[in-house]
C-alpha positions in Angstrom: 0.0 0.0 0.0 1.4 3.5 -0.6 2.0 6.2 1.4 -0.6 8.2 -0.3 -3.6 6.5 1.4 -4.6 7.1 4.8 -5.6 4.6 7.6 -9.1 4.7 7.1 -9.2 3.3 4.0 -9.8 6.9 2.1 -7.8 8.6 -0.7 -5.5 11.1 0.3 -5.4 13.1 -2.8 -8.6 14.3 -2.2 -9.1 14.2 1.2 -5.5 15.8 3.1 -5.5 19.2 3.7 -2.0 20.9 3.0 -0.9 20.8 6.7 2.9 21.9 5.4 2.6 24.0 2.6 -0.8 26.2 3.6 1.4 29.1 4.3 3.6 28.2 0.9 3.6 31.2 -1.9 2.9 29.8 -4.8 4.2 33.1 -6.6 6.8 32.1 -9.6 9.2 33.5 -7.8 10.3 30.8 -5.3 12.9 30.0 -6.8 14.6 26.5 -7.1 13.4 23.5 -4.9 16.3 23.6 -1.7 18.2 20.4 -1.2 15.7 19.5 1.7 13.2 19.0 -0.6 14.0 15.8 -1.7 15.0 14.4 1.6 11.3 15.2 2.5 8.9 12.2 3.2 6.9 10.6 0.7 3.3 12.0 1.4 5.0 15.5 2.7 6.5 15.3 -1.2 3.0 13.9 -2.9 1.3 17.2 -1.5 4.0 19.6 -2.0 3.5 18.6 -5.4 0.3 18.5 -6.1 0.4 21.7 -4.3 2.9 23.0 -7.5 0.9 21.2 -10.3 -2.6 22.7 -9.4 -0.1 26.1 -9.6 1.3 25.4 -12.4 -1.9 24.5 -14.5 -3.1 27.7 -12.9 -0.2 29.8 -15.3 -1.0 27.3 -18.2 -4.8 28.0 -18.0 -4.3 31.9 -17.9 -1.2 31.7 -20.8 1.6 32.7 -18.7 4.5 30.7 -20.4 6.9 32.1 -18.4 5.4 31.2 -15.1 4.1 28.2 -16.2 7.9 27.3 -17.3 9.3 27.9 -13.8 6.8 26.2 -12.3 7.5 22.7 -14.4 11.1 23.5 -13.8 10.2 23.1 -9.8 8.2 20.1 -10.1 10.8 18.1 -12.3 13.4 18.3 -9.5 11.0 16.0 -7.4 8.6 13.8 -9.9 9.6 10.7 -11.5 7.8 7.9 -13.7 9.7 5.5 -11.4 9.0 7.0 -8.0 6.0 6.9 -5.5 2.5 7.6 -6.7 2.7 11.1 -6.6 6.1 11.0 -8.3 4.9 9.4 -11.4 1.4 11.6 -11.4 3.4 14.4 -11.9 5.3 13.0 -14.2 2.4 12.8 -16.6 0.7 15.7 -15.6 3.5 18.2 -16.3 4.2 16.4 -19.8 0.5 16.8 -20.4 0.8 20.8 -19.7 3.6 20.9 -21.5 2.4 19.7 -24.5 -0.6 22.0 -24.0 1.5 24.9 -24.4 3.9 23.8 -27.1 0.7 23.4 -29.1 0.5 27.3 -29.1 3.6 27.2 -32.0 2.2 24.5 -34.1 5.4 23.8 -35.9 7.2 23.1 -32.7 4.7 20.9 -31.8 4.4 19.0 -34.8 8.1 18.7 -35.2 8.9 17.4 -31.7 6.4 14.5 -32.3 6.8 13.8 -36.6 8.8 10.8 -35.7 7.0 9.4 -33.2 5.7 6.1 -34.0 2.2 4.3 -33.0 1.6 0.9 -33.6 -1.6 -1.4 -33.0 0.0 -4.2 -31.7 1.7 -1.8 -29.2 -1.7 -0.6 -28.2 -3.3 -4.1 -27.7 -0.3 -5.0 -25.7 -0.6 -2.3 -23.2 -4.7 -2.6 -23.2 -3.8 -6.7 -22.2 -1.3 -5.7 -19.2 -4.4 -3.2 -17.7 -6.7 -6.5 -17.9 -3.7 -8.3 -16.8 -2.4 -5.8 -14.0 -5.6 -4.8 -12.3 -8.9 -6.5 -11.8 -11.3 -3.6 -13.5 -11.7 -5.1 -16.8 -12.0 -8.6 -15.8 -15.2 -7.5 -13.4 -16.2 -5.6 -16.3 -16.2 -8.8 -18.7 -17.5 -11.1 -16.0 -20.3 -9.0 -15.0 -21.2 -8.1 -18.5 -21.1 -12.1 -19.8 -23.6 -13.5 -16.8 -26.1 -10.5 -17.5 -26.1 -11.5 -20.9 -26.4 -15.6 -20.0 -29.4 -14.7 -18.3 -31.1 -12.3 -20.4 -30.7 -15.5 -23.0 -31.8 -18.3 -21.4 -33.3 -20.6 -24.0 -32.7 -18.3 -26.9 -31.4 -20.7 -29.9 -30.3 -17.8 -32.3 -27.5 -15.3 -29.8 -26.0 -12.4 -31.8 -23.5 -9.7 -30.0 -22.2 -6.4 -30.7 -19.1 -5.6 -29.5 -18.2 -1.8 -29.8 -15.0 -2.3 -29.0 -13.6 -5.4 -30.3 -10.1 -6.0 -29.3 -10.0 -8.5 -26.1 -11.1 -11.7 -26.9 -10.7 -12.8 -23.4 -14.7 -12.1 -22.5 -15.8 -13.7 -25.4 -13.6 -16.8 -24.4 -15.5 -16.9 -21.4 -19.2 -16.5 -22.5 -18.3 -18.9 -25.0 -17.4 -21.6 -22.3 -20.4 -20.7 -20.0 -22.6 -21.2 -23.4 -21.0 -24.4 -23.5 -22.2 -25.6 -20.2 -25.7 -24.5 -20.6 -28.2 -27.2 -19.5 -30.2 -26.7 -23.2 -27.1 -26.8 -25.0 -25.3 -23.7 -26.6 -27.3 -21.7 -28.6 -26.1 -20.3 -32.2 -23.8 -17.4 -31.4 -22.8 -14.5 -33.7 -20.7 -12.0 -32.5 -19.9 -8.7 -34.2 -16.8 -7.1 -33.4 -16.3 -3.5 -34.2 -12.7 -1.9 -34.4 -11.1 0.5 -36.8 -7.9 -2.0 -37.3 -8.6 -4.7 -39.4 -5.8 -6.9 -38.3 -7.2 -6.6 -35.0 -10.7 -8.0 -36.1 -8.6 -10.7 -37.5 -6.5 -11.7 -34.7 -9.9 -12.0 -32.4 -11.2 -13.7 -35.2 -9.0 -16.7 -35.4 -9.1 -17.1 -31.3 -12.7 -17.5 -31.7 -13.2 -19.3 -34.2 -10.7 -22.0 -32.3 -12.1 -22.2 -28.9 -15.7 -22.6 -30.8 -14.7 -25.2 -32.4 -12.8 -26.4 -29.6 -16.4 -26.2 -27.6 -18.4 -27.2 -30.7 -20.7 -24.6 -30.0 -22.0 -23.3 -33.8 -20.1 -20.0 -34.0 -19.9 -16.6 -36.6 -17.5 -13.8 -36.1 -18.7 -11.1 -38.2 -15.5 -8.5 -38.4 -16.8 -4.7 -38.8 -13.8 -2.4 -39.7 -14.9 0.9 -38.6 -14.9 4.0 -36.3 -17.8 4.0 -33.8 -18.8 7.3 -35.3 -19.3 6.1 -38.7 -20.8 2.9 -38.0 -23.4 1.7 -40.5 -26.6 -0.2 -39.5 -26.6 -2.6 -42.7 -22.6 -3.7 -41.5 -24.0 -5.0 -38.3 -25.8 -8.1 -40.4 -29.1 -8.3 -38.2 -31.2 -11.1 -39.1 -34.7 -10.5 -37.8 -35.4 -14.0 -35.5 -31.5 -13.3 -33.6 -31.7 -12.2 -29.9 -29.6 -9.0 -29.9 -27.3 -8.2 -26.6 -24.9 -5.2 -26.9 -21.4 -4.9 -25.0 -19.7 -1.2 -24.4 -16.4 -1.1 -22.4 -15.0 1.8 -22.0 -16.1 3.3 -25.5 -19.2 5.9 -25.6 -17.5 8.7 -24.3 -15.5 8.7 -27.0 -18.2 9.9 -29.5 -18.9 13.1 -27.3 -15.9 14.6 -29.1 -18.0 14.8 -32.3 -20.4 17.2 -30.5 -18.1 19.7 -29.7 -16.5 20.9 -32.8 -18.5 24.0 -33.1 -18.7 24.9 -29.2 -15.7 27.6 -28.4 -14.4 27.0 -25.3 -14.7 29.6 -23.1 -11.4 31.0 -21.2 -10.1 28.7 -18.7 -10.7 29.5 -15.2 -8.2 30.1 -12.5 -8.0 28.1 -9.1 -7.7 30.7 -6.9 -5.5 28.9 -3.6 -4.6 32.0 -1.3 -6.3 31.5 2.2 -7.3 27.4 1.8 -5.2 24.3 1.8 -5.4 22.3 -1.3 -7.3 19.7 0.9 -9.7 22.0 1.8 -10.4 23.0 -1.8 -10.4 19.2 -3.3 -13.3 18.5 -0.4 -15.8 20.3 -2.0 -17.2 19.4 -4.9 -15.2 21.1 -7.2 -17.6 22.0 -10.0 -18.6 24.4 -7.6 -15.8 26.3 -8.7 -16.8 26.6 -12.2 -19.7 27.9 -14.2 -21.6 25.2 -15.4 -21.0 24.2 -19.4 -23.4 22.5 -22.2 -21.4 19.6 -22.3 -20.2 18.9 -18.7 -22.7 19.9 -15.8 -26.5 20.1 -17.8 -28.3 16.9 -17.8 -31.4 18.3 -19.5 -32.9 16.6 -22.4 -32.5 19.7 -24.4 -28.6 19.4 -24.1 -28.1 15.7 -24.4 -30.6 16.1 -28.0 -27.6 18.8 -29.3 -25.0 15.5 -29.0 -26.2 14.9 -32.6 -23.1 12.3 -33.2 -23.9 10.2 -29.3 -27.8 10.2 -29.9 -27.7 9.5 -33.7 -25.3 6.2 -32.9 -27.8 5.2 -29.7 -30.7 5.7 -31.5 -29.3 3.2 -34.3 -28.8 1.0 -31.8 -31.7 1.3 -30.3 -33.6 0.3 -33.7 -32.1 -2.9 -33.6 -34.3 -3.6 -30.4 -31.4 -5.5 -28.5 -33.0 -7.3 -25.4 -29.8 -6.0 -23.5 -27.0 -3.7 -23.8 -24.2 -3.5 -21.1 -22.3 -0.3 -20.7 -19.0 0.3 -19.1 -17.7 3.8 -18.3 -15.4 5.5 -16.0 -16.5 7.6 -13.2 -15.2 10.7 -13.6 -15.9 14.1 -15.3 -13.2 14.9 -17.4 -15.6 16.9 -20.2 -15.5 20.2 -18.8 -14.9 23.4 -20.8 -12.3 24.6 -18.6 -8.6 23.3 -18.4 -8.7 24.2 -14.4 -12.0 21.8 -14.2 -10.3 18.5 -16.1 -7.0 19.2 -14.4 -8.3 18.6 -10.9 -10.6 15.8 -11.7 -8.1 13.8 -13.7 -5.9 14.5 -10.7 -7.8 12.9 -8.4 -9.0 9.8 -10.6 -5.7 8.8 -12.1 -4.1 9.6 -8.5 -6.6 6.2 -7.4 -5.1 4.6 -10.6 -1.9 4.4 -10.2 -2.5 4.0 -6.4 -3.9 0.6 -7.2 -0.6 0.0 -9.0 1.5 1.2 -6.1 0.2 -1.0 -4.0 0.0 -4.2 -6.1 2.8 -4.0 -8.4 6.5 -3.7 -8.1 7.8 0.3 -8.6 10.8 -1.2 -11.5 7.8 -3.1 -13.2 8.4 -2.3 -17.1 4.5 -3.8 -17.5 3.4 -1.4 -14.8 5.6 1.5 -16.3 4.0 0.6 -20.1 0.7 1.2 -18.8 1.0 4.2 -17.1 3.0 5.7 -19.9 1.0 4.2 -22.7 -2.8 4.3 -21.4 -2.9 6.4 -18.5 0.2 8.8 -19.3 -1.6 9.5 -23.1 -5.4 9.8 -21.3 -4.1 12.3 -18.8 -2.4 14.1 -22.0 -5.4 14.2 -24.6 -7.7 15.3 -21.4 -5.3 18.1 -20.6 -3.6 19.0 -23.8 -6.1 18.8 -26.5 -9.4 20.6 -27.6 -12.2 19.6 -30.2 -12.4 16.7 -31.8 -8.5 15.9 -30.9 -10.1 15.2 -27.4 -11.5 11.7 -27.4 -10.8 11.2 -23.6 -14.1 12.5 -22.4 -14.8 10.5 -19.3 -18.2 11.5 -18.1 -20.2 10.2 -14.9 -23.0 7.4 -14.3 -25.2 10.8 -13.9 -24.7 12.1 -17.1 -25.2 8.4 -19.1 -28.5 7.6 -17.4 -30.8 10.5 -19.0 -28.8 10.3 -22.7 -29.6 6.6 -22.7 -33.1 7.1 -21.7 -33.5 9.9 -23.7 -32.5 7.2 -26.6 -35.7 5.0 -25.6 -33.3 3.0 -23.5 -34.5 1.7 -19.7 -32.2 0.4 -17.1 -32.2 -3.1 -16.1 -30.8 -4.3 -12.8 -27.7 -6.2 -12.8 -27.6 -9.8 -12.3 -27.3 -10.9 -8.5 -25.9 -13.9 -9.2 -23.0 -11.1 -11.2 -22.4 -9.2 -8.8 -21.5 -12.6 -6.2 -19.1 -13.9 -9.0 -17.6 -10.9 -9.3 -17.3 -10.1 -5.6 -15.6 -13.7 -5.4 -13.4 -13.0 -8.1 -12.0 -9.7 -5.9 -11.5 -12.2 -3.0 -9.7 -15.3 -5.2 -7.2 -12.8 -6.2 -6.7 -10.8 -2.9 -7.1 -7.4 -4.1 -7.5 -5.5 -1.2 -8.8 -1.9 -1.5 -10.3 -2.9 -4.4 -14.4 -2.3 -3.8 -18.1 -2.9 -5.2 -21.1 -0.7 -4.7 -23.9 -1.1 -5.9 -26.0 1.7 -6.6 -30.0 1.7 -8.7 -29.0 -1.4 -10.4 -26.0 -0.2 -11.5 -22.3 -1.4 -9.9 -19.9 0.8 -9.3 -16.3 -0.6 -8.8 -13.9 1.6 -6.3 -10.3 1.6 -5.4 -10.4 2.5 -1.3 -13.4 4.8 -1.3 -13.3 6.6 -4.6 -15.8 5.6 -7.5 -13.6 4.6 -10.7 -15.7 2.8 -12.9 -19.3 2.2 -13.6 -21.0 -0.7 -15.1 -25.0 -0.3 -16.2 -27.8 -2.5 -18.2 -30.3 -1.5 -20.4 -32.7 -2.9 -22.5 -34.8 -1.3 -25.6 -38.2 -0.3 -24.9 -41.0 1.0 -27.6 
């Protein structure tokens, strides 16, 4: 366990006031860090320098380069992407700003990164050691499959939509439970969606094997395409199929479309003088912020102008699909202002790479991989990036509940019988911390006491 969680079980990113550092000045002009600093202790460190992030973003958000240079200056003398928790956060975060100001001077930016390379197998590989390295996925996959089981019993003719077809891993598994089923398997299509074609092709052949290893009477039906520009006719209904629908960590990613015209307005400053940071991080901190169209309304009228979200859920809800399972993360990072998404990344990804901390070994290159390569480039495109370039739009349970209904959706609850497998699955593999609420139906999985991710059912109704 890290040093950055407290004794009651509660994260201390959002919940320690800055004992140490409430008299600090956070003016640019303090200079560089004394030697003491580093000698300091590691939570004494973790809110010094969150203390100097929150600062720094301040500087970014208002366009003082200058400022904003001094204060990542400061903060590299004590992060690290192989130190404590906060060490690595900051790591990420001040790369994040940084890119957000080198994209002022466009030809900097794109000549720093024209060599950079990205490859899909790279991206699989780092997406396998999240579902390898923490249990979030695997709940996600297990909880999804047995809702779907039971919405099926004694359907002969199965067909699944997978809008994010890349893991074959939870397909594996329904496939097996199918197997086992006291009426025998029933005929099972699954349509898997991804814009790599290779990658359709790789789940493809696993699929096809353990089928016929099974012989359970099996179709893969390989869609290579965006979510945004799915067609209806590609999906290959056949009237007579029962339809279930799985979505892990993929929706938000279509609010980007919605946003092209919408100007930002200036980012807001996080004033700090008189409070601790604690203090400021216990209140809800959208109270700091005027609300925004596409980040604090819930009403109708604003989730009907996300043309490109409710055009793709209404297609989906045409097909009448007796379930669809949604996976999300629990966090709002789809505000207008920088200031907004700064904080709350801070205090989500701070939980994320706690769980790592206190699971995995700090010199782990599969642990470093996935904080560069998934978390590292989430926190950057939620921090540096505007308009469409901004896919990572994490929004919360809240927010999904009157869009979906809104798209003639209702909720369903979750199976029981889910949730038990799931909770057993937590205690097999001795993840502590790791926690289960369940809240309306709905699940909500937690590391110590803050909400991560959220898992929801639906069904179609006319």
């Amino acid at each position: 366990m890290s040093g950055m969680a407290q004794e009651d079980g509660s994260s201390s990113i959002s919940s320690s006031p800055l004992h140490l550092f409430s008299l600090m000045s956070l003016s640019p002009g303090i200079g560089s860090p004394y030697p003491w600093l580093r000698e300091m202790e590691s939570e004494e460190r973790g809110l010094y320098l969150i203390h100097l992030l929150v600062a720094c973003a301040n500087h970014v958000a208002a366009g003082s380069i200058e400022n904003a240079n001094i204060g990542l200056e400061q903060i590299n003398h004590l992060a690290s992407a192989d130190g404590d928790t906060m060490q690595r956060i900051a790591a990420y975060f001040t790369e994040a700003l940084a890119n957000r100001m080198l994209k002022g001077w466009p030809g900097l930016y794109k000549a720093i990164n024209s060599t950079k390379i990205t490859s899909v197998s790279e991206d699989i590989l780092v997406k396998r050691l999240f579902f390898d390295l923490c249990p979030f996925l695997r709940l996600s996959y297990l909880i999804t499959n047995q809702a779907i089981l039971e919405a099926m019993e004694g359907e002969k003719m199965v067909h699944i939509i997978d809008l994010c077809s890349s893991e074959p891993a939870q397909w594996m598994n329904l496939l097996q439970s199918f197997s086992t089923r006291p009426e025998g398997p029933p005929h099972l299509r699954i349509t898997g969606i991804h814009q790599e074609k290779e990658v359709l092709e790789q789940m493809a052949l696993r699929l096809n094997e353990e089928a016929e290893r099974l012989d359970i009477p099996f179709q893969f039906n390989p869609v290579a395409s965006r979510l945004d520009n799915l067609e209806i006719e590609a999906l290959r209904y056949k009237s007579g199929e029962a339809l279930a629908i799985s979505s892990v960590l993929q929706l938000h990613t279509l609010l980007a479309f919605d946003d092209e015209n919408k100007k930002s307005p200036p980012s807001k400053q996080v004033l700090m003088n008189s409070k601790t940071l604690g203090d400021f991080l216990k209140k809800d901190i959208t109270n700091a912020f005027s609300p925004s169209p596409d980040s604090t309304s819930s009403s109708p009228l604003s989730m009907a102008n996300s043309a490109k979200m409710m055009n793709i859920l209404n297609t989906l809800w045409a097909l009448s699909p007796k379930l669809m399972v949604v996976t999300e993360q629990e966090s709002n990072h789809n505000g207008f202002s920088l200031m907004e998404r700064v904080l709350q990344a801070l205090i989500f990804y701070a939980a994320l790479f706690d769980c790592l901390e206190s699971t995995v070994p700090r010199a782990s290159l599969e642990r470093q991989k996935v904080e560069k390569m998934l978390f590292g480039e989430e926190i950057k495109n939620i921090i540096a990036c505007e308009g469409l370039e901004r896919k990572v739009r994490h929004e919360k349970l809240e927010k999904w509940v009157p869009r979906l209904e809104l798209a003639g959706f209702r909720r369903v609850p979750l199976s029981y019988s889910g949730l038990l497998l799931a909770t057993r699955l937590l205690q097999n593999y001795g993840y502590d911390g790791y926690k289960m609420k369940e809240e309306n139906g709905c699940v909500v999985i937690c590391w110590q006491n803050q909400p991560l991710y959220s898992i929801s059912a639906w069904k179609s109704i006319r």
